[in-house]
C-alpha positions in Angstrom: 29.8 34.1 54.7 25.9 34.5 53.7 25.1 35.8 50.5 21.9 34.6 50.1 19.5 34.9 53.5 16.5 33.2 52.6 18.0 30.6 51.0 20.2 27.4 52.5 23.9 27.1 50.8 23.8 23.3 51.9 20.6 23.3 49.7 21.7 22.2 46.4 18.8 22.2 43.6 20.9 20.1 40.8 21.3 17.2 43.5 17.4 16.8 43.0 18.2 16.6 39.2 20.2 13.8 39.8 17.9 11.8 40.8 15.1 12.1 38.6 16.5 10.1 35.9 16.3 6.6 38.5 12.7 7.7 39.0 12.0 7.9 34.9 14.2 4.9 34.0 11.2 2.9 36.4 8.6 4.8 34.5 9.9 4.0 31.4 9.5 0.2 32.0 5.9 0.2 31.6 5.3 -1.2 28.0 2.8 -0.3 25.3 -0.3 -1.7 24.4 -2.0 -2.1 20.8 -6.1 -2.8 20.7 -6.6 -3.7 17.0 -10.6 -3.9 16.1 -13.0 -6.5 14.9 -13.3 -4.1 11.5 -9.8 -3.4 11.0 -8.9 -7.5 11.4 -11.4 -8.5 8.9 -9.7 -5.2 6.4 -6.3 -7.1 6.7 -7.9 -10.7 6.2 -9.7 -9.0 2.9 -6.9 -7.7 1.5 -6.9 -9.2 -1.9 -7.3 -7.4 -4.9 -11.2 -7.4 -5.9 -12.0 -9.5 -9.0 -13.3 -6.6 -11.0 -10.0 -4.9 -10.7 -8.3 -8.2 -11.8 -10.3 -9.2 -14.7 -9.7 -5.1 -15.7 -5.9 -6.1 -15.6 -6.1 -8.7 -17.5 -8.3 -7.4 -20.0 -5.6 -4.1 -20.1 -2.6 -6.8 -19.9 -4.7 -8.9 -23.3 -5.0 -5.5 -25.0 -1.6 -4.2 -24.7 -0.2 -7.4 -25.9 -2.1 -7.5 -28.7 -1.6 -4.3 -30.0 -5.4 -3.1 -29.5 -4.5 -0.8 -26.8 -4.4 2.7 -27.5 -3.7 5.6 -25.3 -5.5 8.7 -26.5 -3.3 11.8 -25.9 -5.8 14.2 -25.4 -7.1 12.9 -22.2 -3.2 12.5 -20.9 -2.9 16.2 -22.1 -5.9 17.3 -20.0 -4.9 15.1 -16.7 -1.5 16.5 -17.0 -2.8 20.0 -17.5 -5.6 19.8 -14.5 -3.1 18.4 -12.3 -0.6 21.3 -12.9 -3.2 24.1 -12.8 -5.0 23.4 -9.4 -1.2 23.9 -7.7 
């Protein structure tokens, strides 16, 4: 019996679905690829902490273990407050 007469009922369409996943698995053995550049090599070589920011730390780290290190509150206070007012 025909139910369908334009189409084929030995045509089956999820028999071509079946084979589509051999056809990716081959696609999927291509591998990536990572270009790094000149710039970007020379960042990671240079990637020590510049000496004014170390002689800052040490001069923080002398401070603090001294005792001469003093946070003033009214710049924490006005941080705290500017960074809770722009939100």
């Amino acid at each position: 019996m025909k139910i369908n007469r334009y189409g084929n009922i030995s045509n089956n369409p999820y028999k071509q679905q079946v084979n589509k996943p051999a056809e990716n698995q081959q696609q999927q053995v291509k591998q990536d690829k990572i270009q790094i550049s000149k710039e970007a090599l020379e960042m990671q070589k240079n990637n020590s902490v510049s000496k004014e920011r170390t002689e800052k730390i040490e001069q923080l780290r002398k401070d603090i273990e001294s005792g001469n290190y003093h946070v003033d509150s009214g710049k924490v206070a006005k941080k705290f407050f500017d960074f809770w007012t722009k939100s």
